[in-house]
C-alpha positions in Angstrom: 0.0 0.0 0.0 2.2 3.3 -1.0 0.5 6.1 0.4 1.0 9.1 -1.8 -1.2 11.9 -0.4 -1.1 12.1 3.8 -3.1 15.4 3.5 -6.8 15.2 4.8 -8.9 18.2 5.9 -10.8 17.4 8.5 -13.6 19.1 6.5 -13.8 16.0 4.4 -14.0 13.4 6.9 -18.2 13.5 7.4 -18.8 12.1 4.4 -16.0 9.6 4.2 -17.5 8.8 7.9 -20.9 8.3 6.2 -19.9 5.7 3.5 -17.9 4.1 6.2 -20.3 3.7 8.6 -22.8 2.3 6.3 -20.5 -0.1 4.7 -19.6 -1.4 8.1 -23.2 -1.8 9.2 -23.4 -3.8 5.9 -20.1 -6.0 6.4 -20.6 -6.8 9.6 -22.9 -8.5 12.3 -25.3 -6.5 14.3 -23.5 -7.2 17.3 -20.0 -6.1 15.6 -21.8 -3.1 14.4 -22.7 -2.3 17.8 -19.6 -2.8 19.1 -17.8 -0.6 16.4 -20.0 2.1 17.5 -19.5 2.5 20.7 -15.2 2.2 20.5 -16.0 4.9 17.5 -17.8 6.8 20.4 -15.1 6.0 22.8 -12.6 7.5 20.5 -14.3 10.1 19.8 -14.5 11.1 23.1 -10.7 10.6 23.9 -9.4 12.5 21.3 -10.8 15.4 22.9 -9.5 14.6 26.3 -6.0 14.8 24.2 -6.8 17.6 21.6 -6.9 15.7 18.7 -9.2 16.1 16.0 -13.5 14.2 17.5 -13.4 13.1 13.6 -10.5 11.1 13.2 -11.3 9.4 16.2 -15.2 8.5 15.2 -13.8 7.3 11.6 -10.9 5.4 13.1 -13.6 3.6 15.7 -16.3 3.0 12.8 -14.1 1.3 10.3 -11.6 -0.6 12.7 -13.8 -3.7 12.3 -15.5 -3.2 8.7 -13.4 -6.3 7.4 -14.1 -8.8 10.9 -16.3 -10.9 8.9 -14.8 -11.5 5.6 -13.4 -15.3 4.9 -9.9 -15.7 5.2 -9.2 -16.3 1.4 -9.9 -12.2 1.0 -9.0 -11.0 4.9 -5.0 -12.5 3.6 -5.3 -11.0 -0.1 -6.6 -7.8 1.3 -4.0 -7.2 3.9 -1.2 -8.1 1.8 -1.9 -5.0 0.0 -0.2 -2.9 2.7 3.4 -4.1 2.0 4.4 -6.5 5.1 4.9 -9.7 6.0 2.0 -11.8 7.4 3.5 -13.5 10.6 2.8 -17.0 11.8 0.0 -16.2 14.2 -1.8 -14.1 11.4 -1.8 -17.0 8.8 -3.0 -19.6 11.6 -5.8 -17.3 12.1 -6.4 -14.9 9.0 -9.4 -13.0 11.5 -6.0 -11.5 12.9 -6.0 -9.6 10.0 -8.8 -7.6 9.7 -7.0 -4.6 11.4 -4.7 -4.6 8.4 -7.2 -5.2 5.5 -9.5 -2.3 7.0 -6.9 0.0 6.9 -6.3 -1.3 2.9 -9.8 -0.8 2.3 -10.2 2.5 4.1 -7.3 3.8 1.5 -8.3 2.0 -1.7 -11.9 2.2 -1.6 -12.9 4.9 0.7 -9.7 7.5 0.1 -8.7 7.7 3.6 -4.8 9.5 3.6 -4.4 10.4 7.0 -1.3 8.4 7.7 -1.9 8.2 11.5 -5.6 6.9 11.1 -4.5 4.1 8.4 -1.6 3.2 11.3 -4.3 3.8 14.4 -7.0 0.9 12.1 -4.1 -1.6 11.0 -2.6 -1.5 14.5 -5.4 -1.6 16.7 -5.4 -5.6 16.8 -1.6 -6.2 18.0 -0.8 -2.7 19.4 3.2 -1.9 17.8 6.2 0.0 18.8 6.1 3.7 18.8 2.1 4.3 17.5 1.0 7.5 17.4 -1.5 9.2 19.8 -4.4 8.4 17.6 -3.7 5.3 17.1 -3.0 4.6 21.5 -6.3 5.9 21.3 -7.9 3.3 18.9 -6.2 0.8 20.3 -7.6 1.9 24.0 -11.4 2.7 23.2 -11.6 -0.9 21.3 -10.5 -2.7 24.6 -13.1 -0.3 26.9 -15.7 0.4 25.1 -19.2 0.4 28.0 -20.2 -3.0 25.8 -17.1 -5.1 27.3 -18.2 -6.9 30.7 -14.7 -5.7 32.9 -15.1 -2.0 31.5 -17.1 -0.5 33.8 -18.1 2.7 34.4 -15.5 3.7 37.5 -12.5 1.8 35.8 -13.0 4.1 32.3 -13.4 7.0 34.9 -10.1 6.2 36.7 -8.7 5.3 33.3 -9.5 8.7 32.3 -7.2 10.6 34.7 -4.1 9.3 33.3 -2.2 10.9 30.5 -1.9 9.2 27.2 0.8 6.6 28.1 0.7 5.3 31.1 -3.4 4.8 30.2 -2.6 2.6 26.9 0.3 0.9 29.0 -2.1 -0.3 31.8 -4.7 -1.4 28.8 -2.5 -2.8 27.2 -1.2 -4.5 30.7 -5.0 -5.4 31.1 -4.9 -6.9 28.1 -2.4 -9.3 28.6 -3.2 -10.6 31.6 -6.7 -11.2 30.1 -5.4 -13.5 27.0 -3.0 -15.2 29.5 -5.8 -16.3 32.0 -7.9 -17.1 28.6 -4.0 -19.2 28.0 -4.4 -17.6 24.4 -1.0 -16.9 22.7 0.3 -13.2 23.0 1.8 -11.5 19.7 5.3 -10.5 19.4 3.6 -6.6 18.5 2.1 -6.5 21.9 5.2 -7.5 23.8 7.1 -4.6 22.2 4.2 -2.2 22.4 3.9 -2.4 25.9 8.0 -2.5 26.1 7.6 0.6 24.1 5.0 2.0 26.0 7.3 1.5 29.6 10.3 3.1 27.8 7.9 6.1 27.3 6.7 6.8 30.4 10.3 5.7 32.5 11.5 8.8 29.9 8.9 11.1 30.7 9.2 10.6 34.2 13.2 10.7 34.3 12.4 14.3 32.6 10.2 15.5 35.4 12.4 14.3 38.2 15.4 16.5 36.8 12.9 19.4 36.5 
């Protein structure tokens, strides 16, 4: 996938949003629908906790799952669109992919350019080294949206509080310990996202002690 154009004004994104949204309701189960509501919601809302652009966040959250129910035969043609390798664990299980092919899709068919978005959608699965803010923030409202049994209320308010970083880490910490109790395998991308994530806020906090 060679993105040519990364400029996107925000002006253009209710449309796009539109033809998203009802491509997704059309893709994908009620129940997925649902859920890609409410983390498009979610997003929505932290991006302006963390001044980024409501928009981004919504289209991010609507189209992270448009792909979840497409058979494996497209799900591994599709995401091999973008470029890079499919790993072990994603060809064992193609619905690993959907991340990826969503963020193909939203480029090829619906003209999405924003750079960060396409990374925050192909990402949001695995979580990876070094992601930018929008895409901590897809990555987060997927895992806590108010439909997920553990998120309730007072842990998303607590969640809140934190600052960008040490939030995603202790998701992403969730996370884990979740697929470990579960005894489901934990990718490689996660590992170094949350090593990444650490490395962040040890930095940030080495800063402010010298202050």
């Amino acid at each position: 996938m060679d993105i040519k154009d990364t400029s996107q004004n925000d002006n253009d994104l209710k449309p796009i949003i539109e033809k998203v949204r009802q491509y997704t309701l059309a893709a994908v189960t009620k129940q997925r629908y649902e859920h890609s509501v409410r983390t498009a919601e979610t997003a929505a809302g932290l991006c302006r906790i963390f001044k980024i652009d409501a928009d981004r966040g919504f289209l991010a959250g609507i189209g992270h799952d448009m792909c979840k129910n497409m058979n494996d035969t497209l799900l591994l043609s599709l995401a091999g669109h973008d470029g890079k390798p499919i790993s072990y664990l994603e060809k064992g299980k193609p619905s690993l992919l959907h991340g990826r092919a969503a963020a193909v899709k939203m480029y090829e068919d619906f003209h999405v350019t924003d750079t960060e978005l396409l990374q925050a959608v192909a990402c949001h699965t695995f979580g990876a080294p070094d992601l930018c803010d929008l895409a901590k923030i897809l990555y987060v409202a997927d895992k806590i949206e108010p439909g997920r049994s553990y998120s309730t209320e007072e842990y998303r308010s607590k969640l809140f509080k934190m600052d960008l970083n040490t939030l995603t880490r202790t998701v992403v910490q969730d996370n884990i310990s979740y697929l470990e109790k579960k005894k489901h395998s934990i990718a490689a991308e996660t590992i170094h996202f949350l090593d990444s994530l650490k490395q962040q806020t040890d930095q940030k906090q080495e800063k402010g002690s010298k202050k």
